[in-house]
C-alpha positions in Angstrom: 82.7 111.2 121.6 85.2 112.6 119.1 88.3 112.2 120.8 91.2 112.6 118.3 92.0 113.9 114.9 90.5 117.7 115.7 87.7 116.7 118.4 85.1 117.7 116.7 81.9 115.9 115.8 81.2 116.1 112.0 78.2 117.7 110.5 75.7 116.1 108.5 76.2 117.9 105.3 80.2 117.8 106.4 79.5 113.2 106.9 77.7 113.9 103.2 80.4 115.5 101.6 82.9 112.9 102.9 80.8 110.1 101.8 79.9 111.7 98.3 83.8 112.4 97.8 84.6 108.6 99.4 82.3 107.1 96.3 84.3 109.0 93.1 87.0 108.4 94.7 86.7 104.7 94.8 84.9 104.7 91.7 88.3 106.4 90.3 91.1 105.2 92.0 89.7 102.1 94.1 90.0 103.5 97.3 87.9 105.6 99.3 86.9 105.9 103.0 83.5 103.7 103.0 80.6 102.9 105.5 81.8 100.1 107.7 78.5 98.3 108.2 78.3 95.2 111.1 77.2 92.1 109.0 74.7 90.6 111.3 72.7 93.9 111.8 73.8 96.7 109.0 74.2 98.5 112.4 76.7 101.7 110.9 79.6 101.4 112.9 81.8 104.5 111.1 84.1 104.5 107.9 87.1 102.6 107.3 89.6 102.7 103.8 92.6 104.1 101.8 93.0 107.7 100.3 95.9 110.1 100.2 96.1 112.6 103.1 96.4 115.9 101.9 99.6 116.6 104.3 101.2 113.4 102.5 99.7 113.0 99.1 102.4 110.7 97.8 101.3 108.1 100.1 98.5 105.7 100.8 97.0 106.1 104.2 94.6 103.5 105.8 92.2 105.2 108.2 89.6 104.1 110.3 86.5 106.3 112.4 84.5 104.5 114.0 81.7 105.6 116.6 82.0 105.7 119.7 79.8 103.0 120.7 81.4 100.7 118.5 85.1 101.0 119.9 87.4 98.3 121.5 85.2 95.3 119.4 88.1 94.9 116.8 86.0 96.3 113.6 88.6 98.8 113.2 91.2 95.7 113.2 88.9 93.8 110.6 88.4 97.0 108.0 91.9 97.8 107.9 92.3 94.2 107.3 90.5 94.3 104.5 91.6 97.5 102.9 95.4 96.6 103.4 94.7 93.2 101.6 93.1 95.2 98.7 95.9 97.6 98.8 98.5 94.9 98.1 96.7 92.5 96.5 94.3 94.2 94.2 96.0 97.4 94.0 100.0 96.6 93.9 100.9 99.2 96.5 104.3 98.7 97.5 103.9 100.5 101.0 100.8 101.8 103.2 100.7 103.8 105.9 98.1 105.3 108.8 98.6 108.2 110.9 97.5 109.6 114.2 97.8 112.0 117.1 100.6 110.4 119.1 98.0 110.3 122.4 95.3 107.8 120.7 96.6 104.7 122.0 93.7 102.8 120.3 94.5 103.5 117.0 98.1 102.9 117.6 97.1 99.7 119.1 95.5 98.9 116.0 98.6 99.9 113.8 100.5 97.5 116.0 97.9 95.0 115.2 98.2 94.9 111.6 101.5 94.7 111.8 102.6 98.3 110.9 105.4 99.6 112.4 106.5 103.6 113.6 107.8 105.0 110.8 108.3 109.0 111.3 107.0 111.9 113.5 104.9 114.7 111.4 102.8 117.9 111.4 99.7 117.0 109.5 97.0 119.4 108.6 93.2 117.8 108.1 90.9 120.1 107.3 92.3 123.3 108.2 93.2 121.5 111.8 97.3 121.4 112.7 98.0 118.4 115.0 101.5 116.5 115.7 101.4 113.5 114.6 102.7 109.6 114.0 102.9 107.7 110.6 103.0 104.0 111.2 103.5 102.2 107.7 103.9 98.3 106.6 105.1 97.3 103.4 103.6 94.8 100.7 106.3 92.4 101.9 106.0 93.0 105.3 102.2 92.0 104.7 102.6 89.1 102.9 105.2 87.4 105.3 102.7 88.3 107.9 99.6 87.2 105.9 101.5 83.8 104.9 102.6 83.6 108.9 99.0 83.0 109.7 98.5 86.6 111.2 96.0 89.2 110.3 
């Protein structure tokens, strides 16, 4: 089920070219959208990580897809975790943000999670796709109170 973000299921040659251009861009720049892989299994659950949306290339998004399947088990919640720590942390990024259609109540739930808070309302285009959307952001001190708070 492809719900949001254009609807459609991705090809395999299309998952291929996201996943080639995912690895030089983390070789380059440290930040990619990588396999999200479930530790006790190496079941592949979808892709999780930073990159620069084309509609906002200024910024740092954190994005998630997972499958279907995998939904509602909070690895979504523990990617982002992740990446947002190695944003801050190893990067020095002094803001991140994630974006979605304003409709997609789980991924706004996990922007909510992580502490991210509505920023604006935009037009985004992905891949030749127009969609109204939200940008949620948090800042590196808004993540580090959190983080020293005791919460993801």
């Amino acid at each position: 089920m492809v719900r949001y973000l254009g609807g459609q299921p991705l090809t395999r040659e299309h998952s291929d070219a996201i996943a080639e251009w995912a690895q030089e861009l983390y070789e380059a720049e440290g930040i990619g959208l990588l396999a999200i892989e479930r530790r006790e299994d190496g079941a592949f659950l979808g892709m999780c990580g930073l990159h620069h949306q084309s509609s906002v290339p200024d910024e740092v998004e954190v994005a998630w897809r997972l499958t279907y399947e995998h939904w509602g088990h909070g690895y979504a919640t523990e990617a982002a975790t992740a990446w947002l720590n190695h944003g801050f942390e190893t990067l020095s990024l002094p803001k991140i943000i994630s974006i979605t259609d304003p409709p997609n109540t789980r991924s706004l739930a996990v922007m909510r999670r992580l502490g991210m808070r509505f920023e604006r309302e935009a037009v985004i285009e992905d891949e030749g796709a127009v969609f109204d959307a939200v940008i949620y952001a948090i800042t590196a001190n808004e993540w580090r109170t959190r983080r020293a708070a005791g919460r993801r």
